[in-house]
Residue frames relative to the residue before (quaternion, step in Angstrom):
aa qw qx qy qz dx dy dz
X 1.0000 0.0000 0.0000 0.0000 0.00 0.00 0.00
X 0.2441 -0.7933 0.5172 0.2089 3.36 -1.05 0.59
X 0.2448 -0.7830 0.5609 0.1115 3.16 -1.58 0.71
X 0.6575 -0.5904 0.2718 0.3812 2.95 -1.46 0.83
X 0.8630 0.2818 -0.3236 0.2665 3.29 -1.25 0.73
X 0.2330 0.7517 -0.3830 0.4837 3.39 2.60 0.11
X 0.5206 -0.5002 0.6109 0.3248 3.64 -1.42 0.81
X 0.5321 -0.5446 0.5725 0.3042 3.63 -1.50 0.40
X 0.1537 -0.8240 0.4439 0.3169 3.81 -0.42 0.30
X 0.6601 -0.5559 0.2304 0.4496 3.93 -0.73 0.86
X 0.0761 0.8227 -0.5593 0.0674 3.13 -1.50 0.77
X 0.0972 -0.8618 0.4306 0.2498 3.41 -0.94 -0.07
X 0.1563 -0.7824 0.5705 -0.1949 3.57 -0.73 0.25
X 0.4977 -0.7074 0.4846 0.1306 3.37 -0.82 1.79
X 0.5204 -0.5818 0.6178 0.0954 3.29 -1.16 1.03
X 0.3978 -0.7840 0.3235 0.3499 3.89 -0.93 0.46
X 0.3359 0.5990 -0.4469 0.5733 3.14 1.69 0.88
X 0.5597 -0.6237 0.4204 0.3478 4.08 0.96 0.05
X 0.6885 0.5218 -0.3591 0.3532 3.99 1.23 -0.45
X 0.4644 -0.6891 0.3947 0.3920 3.63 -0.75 0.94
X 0.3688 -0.6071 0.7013 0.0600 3.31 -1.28 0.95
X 0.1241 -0.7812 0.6098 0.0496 3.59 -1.26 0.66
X 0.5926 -0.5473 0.5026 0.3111 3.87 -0.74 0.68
X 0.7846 0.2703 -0.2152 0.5147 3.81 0.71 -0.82
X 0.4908 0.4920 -0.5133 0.5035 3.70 0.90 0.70
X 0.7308 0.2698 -0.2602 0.5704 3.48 0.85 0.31
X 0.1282 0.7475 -0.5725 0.3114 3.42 0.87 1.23
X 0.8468 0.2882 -0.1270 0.4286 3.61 -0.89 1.19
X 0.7290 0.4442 -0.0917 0.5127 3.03 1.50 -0.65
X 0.5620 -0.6713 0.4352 0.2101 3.91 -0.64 0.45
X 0.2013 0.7928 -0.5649 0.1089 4.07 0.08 0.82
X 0.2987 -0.6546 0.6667 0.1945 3.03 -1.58 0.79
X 0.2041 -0.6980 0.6819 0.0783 3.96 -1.32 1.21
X 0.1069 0.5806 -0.8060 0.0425 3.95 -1.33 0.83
X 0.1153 0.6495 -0.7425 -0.1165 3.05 -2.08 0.18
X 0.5902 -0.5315 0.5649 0.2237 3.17 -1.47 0.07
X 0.1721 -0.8596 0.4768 0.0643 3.74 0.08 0.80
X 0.7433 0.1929 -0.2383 0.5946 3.13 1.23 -0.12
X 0.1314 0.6574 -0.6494 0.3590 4.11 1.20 0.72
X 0.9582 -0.1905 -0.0876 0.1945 3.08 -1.64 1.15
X 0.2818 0.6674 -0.5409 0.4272 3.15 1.26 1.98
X 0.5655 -0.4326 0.5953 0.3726 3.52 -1.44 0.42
X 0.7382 0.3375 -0.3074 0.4967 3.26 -1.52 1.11
């Protein structure tokens, strides 16, 4: 679990254009992360 003020650890994860985005291509720089936890479930 993370806590507040804990670095984010690296990851990746498709953009909504489908290309993988990485956590350290935005090194230095300020990003905002949302998702939809239930985006493309039944129901």
């Amino acid at each position: 679990m993370l806590e507040e003020g804990n670095p984010a650890p690296q990851f990746s994860a498709p953009d909504q254009h489908g290309n993988m985005i990485n956590l350290e291509d935005f090194s230095g720089q300020w990003i905002a992360l949302w998702w939809y936890p239930k985006a493309s479930t039944p129901g």
